[in-house]
C-alpha positions as CSV (number, residue, x, y, z in Angstrom):
1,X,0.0,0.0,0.0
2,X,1.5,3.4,-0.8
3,X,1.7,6.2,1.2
4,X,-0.3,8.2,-0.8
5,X,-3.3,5.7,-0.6
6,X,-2.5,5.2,2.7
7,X,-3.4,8.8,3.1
8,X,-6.6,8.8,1.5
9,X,-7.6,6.4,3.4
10,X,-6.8,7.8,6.4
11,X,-8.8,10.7,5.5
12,X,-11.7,9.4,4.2
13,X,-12.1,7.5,7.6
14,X,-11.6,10.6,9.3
15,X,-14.4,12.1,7.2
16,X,-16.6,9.1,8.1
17,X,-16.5,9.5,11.6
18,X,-16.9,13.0,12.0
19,X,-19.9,12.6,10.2
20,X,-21.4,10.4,12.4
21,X,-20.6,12.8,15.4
22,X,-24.1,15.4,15.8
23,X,-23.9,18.5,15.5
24,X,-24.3,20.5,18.7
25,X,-27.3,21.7,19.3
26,X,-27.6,25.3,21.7
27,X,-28.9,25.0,24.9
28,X,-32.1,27.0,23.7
29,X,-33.4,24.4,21.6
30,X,-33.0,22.0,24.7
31,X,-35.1,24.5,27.1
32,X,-37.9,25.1,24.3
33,X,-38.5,21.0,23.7
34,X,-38.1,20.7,27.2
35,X,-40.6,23.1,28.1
36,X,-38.8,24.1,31.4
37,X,-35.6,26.6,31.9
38,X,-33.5,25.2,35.0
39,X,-32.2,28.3,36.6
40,X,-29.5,28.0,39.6
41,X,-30.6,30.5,42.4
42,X,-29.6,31.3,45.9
43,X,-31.5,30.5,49.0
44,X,-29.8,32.8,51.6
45,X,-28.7,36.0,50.1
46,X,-31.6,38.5,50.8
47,X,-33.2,39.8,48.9
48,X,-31.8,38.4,46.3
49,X,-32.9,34.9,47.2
50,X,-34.4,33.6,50.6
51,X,-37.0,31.3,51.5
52,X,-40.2,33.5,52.9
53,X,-42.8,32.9,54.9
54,X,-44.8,31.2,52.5
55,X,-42.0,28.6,52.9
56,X,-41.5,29.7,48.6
57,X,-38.3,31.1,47.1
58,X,-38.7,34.9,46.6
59,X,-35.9,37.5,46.0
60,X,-34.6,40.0,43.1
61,X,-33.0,36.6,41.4
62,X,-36.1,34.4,41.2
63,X,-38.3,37.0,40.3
64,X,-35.6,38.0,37.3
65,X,-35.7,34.1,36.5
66,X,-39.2,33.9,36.2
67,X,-39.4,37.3,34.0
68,X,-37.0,34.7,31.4
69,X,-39.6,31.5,31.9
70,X,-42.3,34.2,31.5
71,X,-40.8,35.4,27.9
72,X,-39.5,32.1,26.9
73,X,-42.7,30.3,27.5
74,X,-41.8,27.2,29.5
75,X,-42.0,25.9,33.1
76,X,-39.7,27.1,35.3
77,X,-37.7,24.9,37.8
78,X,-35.6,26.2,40.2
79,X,-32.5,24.8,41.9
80,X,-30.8,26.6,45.2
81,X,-27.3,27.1,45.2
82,X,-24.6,28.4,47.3
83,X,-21.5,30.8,46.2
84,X,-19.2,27.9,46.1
85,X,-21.4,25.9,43.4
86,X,-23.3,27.9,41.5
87,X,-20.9,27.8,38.5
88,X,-20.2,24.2,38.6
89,X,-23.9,23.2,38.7
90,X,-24.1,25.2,35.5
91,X,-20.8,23.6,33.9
92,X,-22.0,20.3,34.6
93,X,-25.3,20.9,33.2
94,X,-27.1,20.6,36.2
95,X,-28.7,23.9,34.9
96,X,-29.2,26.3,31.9
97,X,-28.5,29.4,33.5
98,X,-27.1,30.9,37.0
99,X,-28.8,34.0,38.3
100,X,-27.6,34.3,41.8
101,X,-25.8,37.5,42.5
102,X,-23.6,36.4,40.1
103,X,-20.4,39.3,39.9
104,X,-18.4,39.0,36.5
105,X,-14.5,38.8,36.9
106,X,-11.5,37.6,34.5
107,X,-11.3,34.3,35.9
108,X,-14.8,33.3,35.8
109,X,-14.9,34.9,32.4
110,X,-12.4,31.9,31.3
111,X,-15.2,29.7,32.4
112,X,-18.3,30.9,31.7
113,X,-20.1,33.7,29.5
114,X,-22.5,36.6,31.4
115,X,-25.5,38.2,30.0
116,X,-26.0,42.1,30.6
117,X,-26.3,43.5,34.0
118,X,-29.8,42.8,35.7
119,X,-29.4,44.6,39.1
120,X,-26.7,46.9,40.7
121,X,-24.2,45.5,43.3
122,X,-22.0,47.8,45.2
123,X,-20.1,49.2,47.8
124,X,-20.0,52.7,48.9
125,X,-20.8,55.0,52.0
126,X,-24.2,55.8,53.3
127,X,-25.9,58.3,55.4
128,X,-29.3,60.2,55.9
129,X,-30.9,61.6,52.9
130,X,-30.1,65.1,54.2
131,X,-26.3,64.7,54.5
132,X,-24.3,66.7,52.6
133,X,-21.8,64.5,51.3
134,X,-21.4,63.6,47.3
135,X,-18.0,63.5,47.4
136,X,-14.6,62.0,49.2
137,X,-13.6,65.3,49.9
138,X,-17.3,65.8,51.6
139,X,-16.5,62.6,53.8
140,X,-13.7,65.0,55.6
141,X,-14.9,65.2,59.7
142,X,-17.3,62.6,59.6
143,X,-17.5,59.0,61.5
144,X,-18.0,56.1,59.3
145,X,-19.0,52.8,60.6
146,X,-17.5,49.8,58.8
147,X,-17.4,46.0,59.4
148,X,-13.7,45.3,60.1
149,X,-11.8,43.4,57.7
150,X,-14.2,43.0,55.2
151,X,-14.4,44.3,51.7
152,X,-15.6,47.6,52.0
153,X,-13.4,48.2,55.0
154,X,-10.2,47.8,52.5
155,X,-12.2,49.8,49.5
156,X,-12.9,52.5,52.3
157,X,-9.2,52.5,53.7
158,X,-7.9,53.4,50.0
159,X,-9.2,56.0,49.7
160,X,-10.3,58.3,52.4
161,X,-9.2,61.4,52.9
162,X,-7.4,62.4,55.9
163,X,-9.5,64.1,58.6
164,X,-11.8,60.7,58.5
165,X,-12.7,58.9,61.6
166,X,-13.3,54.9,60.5
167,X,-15.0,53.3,63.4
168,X,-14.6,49.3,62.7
169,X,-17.2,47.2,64.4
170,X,-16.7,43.3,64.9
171,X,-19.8,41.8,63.0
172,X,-22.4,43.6,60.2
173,X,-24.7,43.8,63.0
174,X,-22.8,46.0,65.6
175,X,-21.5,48.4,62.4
176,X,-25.7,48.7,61.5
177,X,-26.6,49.2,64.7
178,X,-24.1,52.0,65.4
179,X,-25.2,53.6,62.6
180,X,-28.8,53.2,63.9
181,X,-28.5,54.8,66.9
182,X,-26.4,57.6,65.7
183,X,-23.6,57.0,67.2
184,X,-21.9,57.4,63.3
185,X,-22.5,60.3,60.5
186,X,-22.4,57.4,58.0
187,X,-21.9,53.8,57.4
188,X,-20.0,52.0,54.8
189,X,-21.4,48.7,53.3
190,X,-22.8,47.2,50.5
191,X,-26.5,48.4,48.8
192,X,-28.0,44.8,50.0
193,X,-27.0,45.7,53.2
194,X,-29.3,48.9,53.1
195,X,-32.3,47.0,52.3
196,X,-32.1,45.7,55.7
197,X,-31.1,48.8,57.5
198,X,-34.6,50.5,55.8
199,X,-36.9,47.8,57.0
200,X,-35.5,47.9,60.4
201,X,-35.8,51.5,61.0
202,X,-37.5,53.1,58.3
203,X,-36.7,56.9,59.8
204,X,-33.2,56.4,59.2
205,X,-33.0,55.0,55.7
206,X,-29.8,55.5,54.6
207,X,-29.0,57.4,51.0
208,X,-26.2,56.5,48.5
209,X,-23.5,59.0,49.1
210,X,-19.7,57.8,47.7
211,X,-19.4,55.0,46.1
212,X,-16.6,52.8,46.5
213,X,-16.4,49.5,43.9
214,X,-19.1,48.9,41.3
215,X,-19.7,45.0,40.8
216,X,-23.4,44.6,38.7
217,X,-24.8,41.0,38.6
218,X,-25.3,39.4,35.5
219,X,-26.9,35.9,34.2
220,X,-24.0,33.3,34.0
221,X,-24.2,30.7,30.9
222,X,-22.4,28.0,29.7
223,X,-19.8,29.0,27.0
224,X,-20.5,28.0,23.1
225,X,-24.5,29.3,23.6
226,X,-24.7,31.9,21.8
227,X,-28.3,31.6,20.6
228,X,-29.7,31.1,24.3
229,X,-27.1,34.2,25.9
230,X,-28.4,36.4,22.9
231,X,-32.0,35.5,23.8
232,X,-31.5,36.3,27.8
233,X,-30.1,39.9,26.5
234,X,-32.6,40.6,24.3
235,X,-35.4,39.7,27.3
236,X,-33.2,41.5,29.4
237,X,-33.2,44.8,27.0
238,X,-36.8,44.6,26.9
239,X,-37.5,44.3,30.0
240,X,-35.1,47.2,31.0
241,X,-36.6,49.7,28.4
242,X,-40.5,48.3,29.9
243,X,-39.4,48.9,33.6
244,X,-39.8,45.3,34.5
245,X,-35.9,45.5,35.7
246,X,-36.7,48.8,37.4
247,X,-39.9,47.7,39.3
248,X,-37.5,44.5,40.8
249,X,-34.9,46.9,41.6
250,X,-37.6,49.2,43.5
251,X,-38.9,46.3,45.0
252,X,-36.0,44.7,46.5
253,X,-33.5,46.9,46.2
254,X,-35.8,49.6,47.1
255,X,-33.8,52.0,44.6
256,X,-34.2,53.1,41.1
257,X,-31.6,51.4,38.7
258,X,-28.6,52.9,38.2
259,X,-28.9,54.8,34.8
260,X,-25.8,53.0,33.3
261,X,-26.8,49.7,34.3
């Protein structure tokens, strides 16, 4: 046999068997036959996700996944997930999309693909509506309360200015309630966190004043999908021109969406 026959051979095999191999078909043909979207969502993050009283899932991130079952027409089915497995319940298949307070970053980039950003997610300093503060310069001879150690503690330590008293509390608890019984101008913490400071005293809701790190949430799904991560933007775009994203954000959030969002 010569080589060159050899050759053909070899190829034509190749060509055989790559035939015979189907052709991947996007995740979005598998949720329409199916008739149900499988959506990865957390159970103790209020208020994106929590179990109420009702004993039902409720939160920012199951109503958002049932605005997609909504538009896409099919069942939806739920599955409650933690920070540490979201993504690899999605990987695996386990699920077609993650919406779970999910932050995008370069190293989960490598893994997965994100949709646009649903909801705002950030850290910054907070005080009554009537404080004049807008600026890090503004934050000069005030008393910020702050959770020690944690994120916003470092973001906060960057970059204020000098004349700043940073009172660091042991728990989230002791750094709300200091700021709850005035014994702070301001408190530094994430915008989830405010939601809970506003239902526990609503005379003391505190404003947006300096932000500190902007992190949006965004739908995670599996890489190579591009006709089910194009549909989950275009619902997404809808629903943000409609105000279905903005009545969420007001109703969880209790705040308007950010207008870059």
């Amino acid at each position: 046999m010569t080589q060159r026959y050899r050759a053909l051979l070899a190829a034509l095999f190749a060509g055989l068997m790559l035939s015979q191999v189907p052709a991947h078909a996007d995740s979005l043909d598998d949720v329409i036959k199916r008739g149900t979207l499988k959506v990865a969502v957390p159970q103790d993050f209020p208020p994106f996700g929590s179990v109420g009283p009702d004993m039902q899932p409720r939160g920012l991130d199951i109503d958002t996944a049932k605005l997609l079952a909504e538009q896409l027409k099919v069942k939806l089915e739920l599955t409650p997930v933690n920070s540490t497995n979201r993504i690899p319940f999605l990987t695996t298949g386990k699920v077609d999309l993650v919406i779970s307070s999910l932050g995008k970053n370069p190293e989960r980039e490598k893994v997965i693909d994100f949709s646009r950003a649903y909801a705002p997610f950030y850290l910054a300093v907070f005080g009554p509506p009537d404080a004049a503060v807008a600026t890090l310069d503004d934050l000069k001879g005030k008393t910020i309360s702050v959770t020690r150690g944690a994120i916003e503690d470092i973001e906060l330590t960057k970059v204020a200015p000098e004349g700043v008293t940073i009172k660091r509390f042991e728990d989230n608890n002791s750094t709300i309630a200091a700021y709850l019984a005035g014994q702070v101008d301001l408190i530094a913490s994430g915008n989830v966190v405010m939601v809970a400071i506003s239902e526990k005293n609503p005379k003391r809701v505190p404003a947006l004043k300096v932000k500190l790190k902007d992190s949006p949430v965004y739908v995670g799904v599996n890489k190579n999908e591009p006709a089910l991560l194009g549909k989950v933007n275009d619902i997404l775009t809808t629903a943000r021109a409609d105000g279905a994203l903005e009545k969420n954000a007001r109703t969880w959030l209790k705040e308007p969406l950010p207008a870059d969002l």
